[in-house]
C-alpha positions in Angstrom: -149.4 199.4 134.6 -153.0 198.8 134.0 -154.7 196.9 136.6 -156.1 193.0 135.8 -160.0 192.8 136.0 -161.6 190.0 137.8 -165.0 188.9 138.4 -166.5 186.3 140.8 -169.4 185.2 141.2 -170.7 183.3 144.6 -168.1 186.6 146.0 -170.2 186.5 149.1 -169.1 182.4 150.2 -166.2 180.7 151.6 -164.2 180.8 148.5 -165.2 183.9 147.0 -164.1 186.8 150.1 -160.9 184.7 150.5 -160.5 184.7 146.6 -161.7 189.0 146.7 -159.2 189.2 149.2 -156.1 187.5 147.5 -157.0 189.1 144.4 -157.0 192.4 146.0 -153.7 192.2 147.8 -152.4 191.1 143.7 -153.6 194.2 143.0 -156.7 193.6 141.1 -159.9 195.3 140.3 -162.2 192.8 141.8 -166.0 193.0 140.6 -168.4 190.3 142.6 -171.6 189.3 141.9 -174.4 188.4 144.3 -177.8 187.8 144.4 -180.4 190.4 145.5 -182.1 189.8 147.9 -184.6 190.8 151.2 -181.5 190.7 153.5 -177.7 191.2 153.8 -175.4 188.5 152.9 -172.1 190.4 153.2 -170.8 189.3 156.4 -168.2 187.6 154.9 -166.7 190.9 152.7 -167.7 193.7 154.7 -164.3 194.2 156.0 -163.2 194.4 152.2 -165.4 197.3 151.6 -163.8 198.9 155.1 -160.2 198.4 153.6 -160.6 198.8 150.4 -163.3 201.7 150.0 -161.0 204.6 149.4 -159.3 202.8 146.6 -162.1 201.8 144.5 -160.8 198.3 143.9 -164.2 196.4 144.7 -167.2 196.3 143.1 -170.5 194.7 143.8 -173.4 193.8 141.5 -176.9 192.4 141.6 -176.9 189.1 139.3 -178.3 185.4 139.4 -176.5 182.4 138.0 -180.3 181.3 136.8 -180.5 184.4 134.9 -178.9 184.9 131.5 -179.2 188.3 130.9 -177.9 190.0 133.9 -174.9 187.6 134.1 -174.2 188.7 130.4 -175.0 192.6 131.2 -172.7 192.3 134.0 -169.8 190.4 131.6 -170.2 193.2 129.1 -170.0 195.4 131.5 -167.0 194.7 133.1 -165.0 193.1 130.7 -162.6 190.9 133.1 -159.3 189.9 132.3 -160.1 186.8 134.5 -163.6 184.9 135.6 -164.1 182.9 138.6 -167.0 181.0 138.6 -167.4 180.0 142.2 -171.0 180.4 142.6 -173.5 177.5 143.0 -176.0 175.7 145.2 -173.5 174.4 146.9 -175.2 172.0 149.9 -175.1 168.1 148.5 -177.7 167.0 150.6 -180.1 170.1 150.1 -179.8 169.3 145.9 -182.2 166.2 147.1 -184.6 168.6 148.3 -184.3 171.3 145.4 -182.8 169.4 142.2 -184.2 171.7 139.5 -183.3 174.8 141.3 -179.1 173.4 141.9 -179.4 172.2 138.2 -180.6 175.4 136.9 -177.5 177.4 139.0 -174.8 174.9 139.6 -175.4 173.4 136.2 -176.6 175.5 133.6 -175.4 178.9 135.5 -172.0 177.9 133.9 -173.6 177.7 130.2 -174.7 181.5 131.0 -171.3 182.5 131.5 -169.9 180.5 128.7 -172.3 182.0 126.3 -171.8 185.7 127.3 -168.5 185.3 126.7 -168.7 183.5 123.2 -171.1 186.5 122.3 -169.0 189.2 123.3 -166.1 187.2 121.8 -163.6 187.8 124.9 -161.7 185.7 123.5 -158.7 186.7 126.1 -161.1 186.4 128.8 -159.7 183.3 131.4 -162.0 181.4 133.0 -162.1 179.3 135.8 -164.8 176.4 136.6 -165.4 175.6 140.1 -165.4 171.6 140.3 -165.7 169.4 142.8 -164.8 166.3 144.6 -168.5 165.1 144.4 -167.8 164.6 140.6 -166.4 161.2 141.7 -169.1 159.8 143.7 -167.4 156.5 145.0 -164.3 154.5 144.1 -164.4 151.5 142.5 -162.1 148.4 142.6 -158.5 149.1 144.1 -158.7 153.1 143.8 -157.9 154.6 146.4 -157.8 158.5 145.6 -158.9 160.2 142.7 -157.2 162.4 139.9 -158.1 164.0 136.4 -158.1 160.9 135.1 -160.6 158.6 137.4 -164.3 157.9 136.3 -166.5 160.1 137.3 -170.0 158.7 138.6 -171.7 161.3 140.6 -174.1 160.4 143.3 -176.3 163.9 144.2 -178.1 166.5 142.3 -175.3 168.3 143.0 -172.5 166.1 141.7 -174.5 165.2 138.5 -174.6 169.5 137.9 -171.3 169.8 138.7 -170.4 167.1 135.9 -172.3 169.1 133.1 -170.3 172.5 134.7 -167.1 170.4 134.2 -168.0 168.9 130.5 -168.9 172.2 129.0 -166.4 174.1 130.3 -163.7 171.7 128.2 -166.5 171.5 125.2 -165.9 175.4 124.8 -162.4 175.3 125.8 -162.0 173.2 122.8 -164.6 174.4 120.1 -163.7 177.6 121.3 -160.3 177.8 121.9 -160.9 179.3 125.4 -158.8 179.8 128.1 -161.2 177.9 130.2 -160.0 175.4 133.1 -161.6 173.2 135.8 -160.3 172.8 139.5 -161.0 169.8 140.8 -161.2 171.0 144.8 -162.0 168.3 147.6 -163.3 169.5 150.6 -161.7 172.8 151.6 -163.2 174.4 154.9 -162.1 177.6 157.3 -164.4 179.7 160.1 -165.7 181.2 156.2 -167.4 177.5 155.9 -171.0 177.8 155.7 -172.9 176.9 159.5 -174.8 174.1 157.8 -171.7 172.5 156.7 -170.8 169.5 158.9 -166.9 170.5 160.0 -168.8 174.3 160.9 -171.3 172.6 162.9 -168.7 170.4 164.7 -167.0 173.8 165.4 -169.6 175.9 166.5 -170.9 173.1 169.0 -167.7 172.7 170.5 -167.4 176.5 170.6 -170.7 176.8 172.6 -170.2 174.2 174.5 -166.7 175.7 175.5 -168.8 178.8 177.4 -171.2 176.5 178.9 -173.5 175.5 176.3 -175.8 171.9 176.9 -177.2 171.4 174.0 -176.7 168.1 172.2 -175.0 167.7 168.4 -177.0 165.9 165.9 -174.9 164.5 163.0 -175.7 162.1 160.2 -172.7 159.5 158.9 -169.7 158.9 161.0 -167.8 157.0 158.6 -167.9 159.0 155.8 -164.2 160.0 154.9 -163.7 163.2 153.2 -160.1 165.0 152.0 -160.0 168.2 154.2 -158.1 170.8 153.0 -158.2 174.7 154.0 -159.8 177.2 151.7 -157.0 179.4 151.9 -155.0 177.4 150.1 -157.1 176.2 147.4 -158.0 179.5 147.0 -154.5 180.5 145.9 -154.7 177.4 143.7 -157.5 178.3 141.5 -155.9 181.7 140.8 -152.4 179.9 139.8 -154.4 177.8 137.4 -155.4 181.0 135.3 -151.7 182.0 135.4 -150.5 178.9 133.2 -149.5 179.0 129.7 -152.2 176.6 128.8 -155.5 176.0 130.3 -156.4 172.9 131.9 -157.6 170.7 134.2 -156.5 169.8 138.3 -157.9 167.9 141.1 -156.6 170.0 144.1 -156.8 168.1 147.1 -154.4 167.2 150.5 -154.1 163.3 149.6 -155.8 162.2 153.0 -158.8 161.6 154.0 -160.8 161.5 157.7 -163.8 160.5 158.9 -166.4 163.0 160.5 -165.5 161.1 163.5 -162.1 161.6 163.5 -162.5 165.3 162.7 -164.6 165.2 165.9 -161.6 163.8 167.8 -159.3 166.5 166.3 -161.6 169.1 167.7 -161.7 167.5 170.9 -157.6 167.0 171.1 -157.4 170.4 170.5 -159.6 171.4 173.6 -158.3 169.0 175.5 -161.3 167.6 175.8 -161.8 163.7 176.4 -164.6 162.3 174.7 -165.7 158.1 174.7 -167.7 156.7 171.6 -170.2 153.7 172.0 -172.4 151.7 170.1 -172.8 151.1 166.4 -174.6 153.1 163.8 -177.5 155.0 163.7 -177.2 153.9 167.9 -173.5 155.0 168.3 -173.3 158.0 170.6 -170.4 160.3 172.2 -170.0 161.1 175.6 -167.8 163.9 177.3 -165.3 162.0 179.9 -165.2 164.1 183.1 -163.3 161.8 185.4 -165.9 159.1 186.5 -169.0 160.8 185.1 -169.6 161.6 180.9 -172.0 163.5 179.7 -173.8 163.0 176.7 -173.1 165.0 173.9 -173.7 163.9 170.0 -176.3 161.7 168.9 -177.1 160.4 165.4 -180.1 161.5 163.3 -181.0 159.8 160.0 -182.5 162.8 158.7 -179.0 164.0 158.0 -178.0 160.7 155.7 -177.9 161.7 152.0 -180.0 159.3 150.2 -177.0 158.0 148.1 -173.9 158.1 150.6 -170.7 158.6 149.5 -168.1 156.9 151.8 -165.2 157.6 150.9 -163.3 160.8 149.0 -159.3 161.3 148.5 -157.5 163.4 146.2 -154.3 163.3 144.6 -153.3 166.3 143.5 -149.4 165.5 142.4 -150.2 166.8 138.8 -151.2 170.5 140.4 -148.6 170.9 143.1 -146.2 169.8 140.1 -147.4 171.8 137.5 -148.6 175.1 139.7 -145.4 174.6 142.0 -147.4 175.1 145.1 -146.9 173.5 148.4 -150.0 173.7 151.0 -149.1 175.6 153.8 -152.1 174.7 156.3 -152.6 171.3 157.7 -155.5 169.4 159.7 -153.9 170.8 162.9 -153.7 174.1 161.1 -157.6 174.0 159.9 -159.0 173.1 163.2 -157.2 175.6 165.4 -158.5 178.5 163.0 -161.8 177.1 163.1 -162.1 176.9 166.8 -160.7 180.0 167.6 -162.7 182.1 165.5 -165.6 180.1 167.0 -164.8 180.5 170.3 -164.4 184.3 169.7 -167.8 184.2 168.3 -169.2 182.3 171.3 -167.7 184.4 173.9 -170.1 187.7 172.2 -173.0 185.5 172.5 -172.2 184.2 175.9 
């Protein structure tokens, strides 16, 4: 039986090596495409090319989002049964700092795609649309989670890039008739997450601070409540929405939603560490409880506020775990132990 072709672009991220991985155990011909560049950005798939060399089942090539031809070279190229565009700018509060250049990739990067495949008429080529939580921007009224059908009011750069993503990819799936579909994913982390990410830099501090580290964590908005889910399990989500009779669209999400500080607090169960918050905003302040002395140990720093927060994101995702038959098989508990154990294993190296 001949072997399904995919091809993903951002393969080098989070979501990309766990979706190369899954793909691969399928038993896929996986074709990834990164960005060239002055240094190596394969950490996260170089055990792929370890276990997978000898079968020639993964493929790497040089492309850019921002640049039309080599995204349709590639397309033409390869010829994929299946295309997962995961690839993006994907920092909300760096799209302040670089709007044009998120636009051009998170945005319009999707067009590129869209177009190759109109031109080369692959007209049985599926394609998937990474979406995002950040579509939603901030409820409204009584909501209190969002699905396919809430308004979507983005708040960043990013959110407003991911809104054109999401728009054109149903404009082609319906001038078109493409097999095109968006997944609506809330936050989805793992020890994959990017270090700049807030739940990473929760994990790597405790981590350090685990082998005797005294450095100090900065964070930015305590209160903001996000829908944490882990990226293996979206992962395997995104790739059932392809394997529908019909395309279409699905917010993917766990249905509740924590604040940073509360994500803190799970850490800190899980270490069994005791930790005391006090005082109120941009002055509150955590302290590690060692019987009668604590220690001082996150801080806030308004340089990490966004300059339009978003408070408050939930999911409901009955539509996909209906419709895809999946049942998440990772919880908080589950998320934060793998975190801080890879971490931990990474500190002890460096330590």
């Amino acid at each position: 039986m001949k072997k399904k072709i995919a091809l993903i672009t951002g393969v080098t991220g989070q979501d990309g090596s766990y979706l190369a991985e899954f793909l691969l155990k399928k038993g896929y011909k996986v074709h990834g495409i990164k960005r060239k560049s002055s240094s190596f950005n394969t950490s996260r798939i170089d055990h792929i090319y370890r276990d997978f060399h000898e079968s020639s089942n993964f493929f790497l090539h040089y492309g850019d989002l921002a640049d039309a031809n080599s995204l349709f070279n590639i397309v033409n190229k390869v010829k994929p049964n299946e295309i997962y565009n995961l690839g993006a700018q994907s920092h909300v509060g760096h799209s302040f700092e670089i709007p044009e250049y998120t636009s051009e990739v998170s945005g319009l990067g999707t067009l590129r795609i869209l177009e190759a495949m109109r031109f080369l008429k692959l007209k049985k080529t599926k394609f998937y649309q990474a979406s995002t939580s950040e579509l939603f921007g901030e409820k409204y009224g009584k909501i209190n989670s969002f699905n396919e059908k809430s308004l979507m009011i983005p708040k960043s750069p990013y959110g407003v890039s991911k809104l054109y993503s999401y728009w054109i990819t149903k404009v082609y799936r319906d001038a078109y008739d493409f097999f095109a579909c968006n997944g609506i994913l809330f936050n989805h982390e793992s020890p994959r997450r990017g270090e700049t990410f807030v739940t990473r830099k929760i994990t790597m501090f405790f981590a350090k601070r685990m082998m005797g580290s005294k450095e100090i964590l900065y964070l930015g908005n305590l209160n903001a409540k996000r829908d944490w889910g882990h990226a293996k399990d979206y992962i395997e989500m995104q790739w059932k929405i392809l394997q529908q009779n019909k395309p279409d669209d699905y917010v993917i999400a766990t249905g509740k939603a924590l604040s940073v500080r509360q994500f803190v607090n799970e850490c800190c169960k899980y270490l069994n560490l005791k930790i005391r918050w006090e005082g109120k905003g941009v002055n509150e302040k955590a302290y590690l409880i060692k019987g009668n002395k604590k220690e001082l140990i996150i801080k806030i720093d308004k340089k990490y506020y966004r300059p339009l927060e978003i408070d408050f994101l939930r999911g409901d995702a009955k539509k996909a775990f209906k419709n895809l038959n999946y049942k998440l098989k990772n919880n908080l508990k589950d998320l934060v132990k793998d975190m801080m154990d890879s971490d931990i294993q990474t500190a002890k190296k460096n330590y």
